[in-house]
C-alpha positions as CSV (number, residue, x, y, z in Angstrom):
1,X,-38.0,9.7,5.3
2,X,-37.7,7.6,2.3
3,X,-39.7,4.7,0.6
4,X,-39.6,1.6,1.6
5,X,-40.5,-0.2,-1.6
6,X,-37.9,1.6,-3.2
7,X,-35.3,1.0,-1.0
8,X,-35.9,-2.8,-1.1
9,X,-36.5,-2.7,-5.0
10,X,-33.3,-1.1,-5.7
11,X,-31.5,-3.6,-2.6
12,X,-32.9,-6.5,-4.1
13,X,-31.6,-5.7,-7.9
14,X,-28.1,-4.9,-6.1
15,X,-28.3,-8.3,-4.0
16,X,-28.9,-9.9,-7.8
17,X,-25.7,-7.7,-9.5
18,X,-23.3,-8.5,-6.9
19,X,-23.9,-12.2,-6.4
20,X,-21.5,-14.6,-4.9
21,X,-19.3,-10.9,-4.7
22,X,-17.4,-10.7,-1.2
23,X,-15.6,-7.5,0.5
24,X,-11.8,-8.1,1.0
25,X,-12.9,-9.2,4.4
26,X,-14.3,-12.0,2.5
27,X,-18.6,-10.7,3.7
28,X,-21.0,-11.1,1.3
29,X,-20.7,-8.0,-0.8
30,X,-24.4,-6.5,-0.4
31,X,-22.7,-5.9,3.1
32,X,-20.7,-3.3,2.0
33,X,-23.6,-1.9,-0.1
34,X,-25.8,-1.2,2.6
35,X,-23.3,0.1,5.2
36,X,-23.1,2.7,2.1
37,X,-26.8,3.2,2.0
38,X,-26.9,3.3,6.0
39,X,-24.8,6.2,6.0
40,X,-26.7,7.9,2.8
41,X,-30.0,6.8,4.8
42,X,-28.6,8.8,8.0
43,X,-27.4,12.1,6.1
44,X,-30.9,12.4,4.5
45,X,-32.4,12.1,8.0
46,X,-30.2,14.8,9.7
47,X,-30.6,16.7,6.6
48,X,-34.3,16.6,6.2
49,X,-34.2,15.9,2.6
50,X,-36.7,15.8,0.8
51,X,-38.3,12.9,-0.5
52,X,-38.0,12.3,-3.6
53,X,-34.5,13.3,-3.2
54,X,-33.4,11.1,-0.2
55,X,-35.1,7.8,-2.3
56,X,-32.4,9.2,-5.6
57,X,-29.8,9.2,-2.8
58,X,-30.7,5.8,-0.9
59,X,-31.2,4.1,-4.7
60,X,-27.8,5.4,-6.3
61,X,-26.4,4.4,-2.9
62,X,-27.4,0.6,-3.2
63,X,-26.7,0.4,-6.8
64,X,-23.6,2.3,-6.8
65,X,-21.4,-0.9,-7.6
66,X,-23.5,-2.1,-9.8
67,X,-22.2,-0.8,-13.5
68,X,-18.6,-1.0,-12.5
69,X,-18.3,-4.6,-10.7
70,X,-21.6,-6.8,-12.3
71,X,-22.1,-7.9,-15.8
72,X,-25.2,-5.1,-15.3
73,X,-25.4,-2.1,-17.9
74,X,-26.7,1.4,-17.6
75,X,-29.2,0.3,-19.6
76,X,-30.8,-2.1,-16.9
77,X,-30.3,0.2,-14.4
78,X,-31.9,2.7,-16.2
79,X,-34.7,0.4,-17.4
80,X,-35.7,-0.4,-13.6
81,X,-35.1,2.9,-11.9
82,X,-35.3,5.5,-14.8
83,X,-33.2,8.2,-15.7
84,X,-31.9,10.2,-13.0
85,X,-30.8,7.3,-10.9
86,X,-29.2,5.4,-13.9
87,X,-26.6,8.8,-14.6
88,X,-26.3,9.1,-10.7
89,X,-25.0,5.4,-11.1
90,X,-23.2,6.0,-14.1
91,X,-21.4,9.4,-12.3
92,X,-20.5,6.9,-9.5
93,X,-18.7,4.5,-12.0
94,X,-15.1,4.5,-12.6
95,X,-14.3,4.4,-15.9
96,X,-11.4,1.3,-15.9
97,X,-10.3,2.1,-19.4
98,X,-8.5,4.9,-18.3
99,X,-4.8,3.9,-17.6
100,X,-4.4,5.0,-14.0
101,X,-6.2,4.7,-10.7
102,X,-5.3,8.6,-10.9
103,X,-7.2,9.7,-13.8
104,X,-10.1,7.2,-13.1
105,X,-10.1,8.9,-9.7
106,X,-10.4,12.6,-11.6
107,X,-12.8,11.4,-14.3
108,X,-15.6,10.1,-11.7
109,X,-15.2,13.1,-9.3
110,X,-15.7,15.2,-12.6
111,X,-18.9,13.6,-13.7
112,X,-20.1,13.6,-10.2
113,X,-19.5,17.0,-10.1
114,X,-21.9,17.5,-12.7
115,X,-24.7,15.6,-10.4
116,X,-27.0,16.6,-7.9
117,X,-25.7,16.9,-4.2
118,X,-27.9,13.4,-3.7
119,X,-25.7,12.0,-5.9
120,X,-22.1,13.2,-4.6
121,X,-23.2,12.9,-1.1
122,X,-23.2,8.2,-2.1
123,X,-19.2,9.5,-3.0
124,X,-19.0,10.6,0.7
125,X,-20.8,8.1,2.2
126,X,-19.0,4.9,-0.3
127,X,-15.5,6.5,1.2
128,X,-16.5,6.8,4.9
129,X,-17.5,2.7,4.5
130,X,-14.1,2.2,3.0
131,X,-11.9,4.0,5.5
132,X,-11.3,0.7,7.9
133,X,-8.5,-0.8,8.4
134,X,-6.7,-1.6,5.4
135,X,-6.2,-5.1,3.8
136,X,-3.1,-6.9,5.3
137,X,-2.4,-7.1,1.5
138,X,-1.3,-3.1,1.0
139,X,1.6,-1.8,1.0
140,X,3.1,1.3,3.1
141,X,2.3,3.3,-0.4
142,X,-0.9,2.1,-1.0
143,X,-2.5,2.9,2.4
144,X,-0.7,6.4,2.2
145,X,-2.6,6.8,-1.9
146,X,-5.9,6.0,-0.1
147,X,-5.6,8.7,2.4
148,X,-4.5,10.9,0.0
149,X,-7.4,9.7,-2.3
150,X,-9.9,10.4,0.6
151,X,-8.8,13.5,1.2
152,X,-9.0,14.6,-2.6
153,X,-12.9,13.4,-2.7
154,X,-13.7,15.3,0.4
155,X,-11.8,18.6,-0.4
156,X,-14.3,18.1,-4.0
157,X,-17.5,16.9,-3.0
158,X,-17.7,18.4,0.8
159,X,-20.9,20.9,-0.1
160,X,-22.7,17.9,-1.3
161,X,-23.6,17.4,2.3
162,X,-22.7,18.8,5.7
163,X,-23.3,15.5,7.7
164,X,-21.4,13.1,5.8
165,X,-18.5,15.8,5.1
166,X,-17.9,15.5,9.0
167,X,-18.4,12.1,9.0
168,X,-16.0,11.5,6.2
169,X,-13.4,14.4,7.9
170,X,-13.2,12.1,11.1
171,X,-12.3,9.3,9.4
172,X,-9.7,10.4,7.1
173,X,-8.0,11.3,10.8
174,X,-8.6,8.0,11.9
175,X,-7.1,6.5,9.6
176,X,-3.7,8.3,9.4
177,X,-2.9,5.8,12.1
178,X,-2.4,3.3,9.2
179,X,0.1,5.3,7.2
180,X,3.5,4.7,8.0
């Protein structure tokens, strides 16, 4: 299973980060963050992960936002949670200095290639929680990027786990129903 004091110790700093924070469909934002962890929480149960490995998983799941949408550093994470869930964090975080959606997109799936499988399977889990219907807001193009986006995280990080890979597979075809 996983621990429970961990889980709501890592929750609780994320509930802190994210604030006043709202999803596009205007829910408080820690709504979004445990849907994420709900799916991380599932895997490691079909899975039978370990431990120690399922709470790095279920904490890098809740926190996954954290360093790229808070006014929270890797330092605090690290400081809280320690080492190995602040660079599972970090590896989760798009870096927004580089110029294009494109390249931040190949930067984070190269650093999270150089994580554990606890850590890329959050990747999986984040994009499954994403793939709803789109924002009235997106364009034609857009909605077509994001498929396109999907498919290039799954195609890199599908080993990291066998449940959320077919989890994230159904849902990229799902969604083709939104590209025009």
């Amino acid at each position: 299973m996983f621990s429970q004091d961990k889980y709501l110790k890592a929750l609780n700093f994320a509930a802190v980060a994210h604030k006043e924070q709202k999803t596009p469909k205007g829910l408080p934002y820690i709504t979004h963050i445990t849907c994420v962890a709900m799916e991380v929480i599932h895997a490691c149960e079909e899975s039978k992960m370990e431990l120690e490995l399922a709470d790095k998983a279920i904490s890098c799941a809740l926190l996954h936002d954290v360093i790229e949408d808070t006014e929270f550093t890797y330092d605090d994470i690290f400081n809280e949670f320690g080492l190995e869930v602040a660079e599972g964090v970090d590896a989760l975080t798009k870096d927004k200095n580089l110029e294009t959606k494109q390249l931040q997109m190949q930067d984070s799936i190269e650093k999270l290639l150089g994580q554990p499988y606890e850590v890329q399977m959050v990747k999986l889990a984040d994009r499954i929680t994403n793939l709803t219907p789109p924002p009235e807001s997106w364009d034609a193009q857009k909605i077509f990027n994001y498929h396109k986006e999907a498919k290039f995280i799954m195609s890199c990080l599908k080993n990291s786990n066998a449940y959320l890979s077919k989890r994230l597979e159904s849902k990229i075809n799902e969604y083709r129903v939104y590209i025009k």
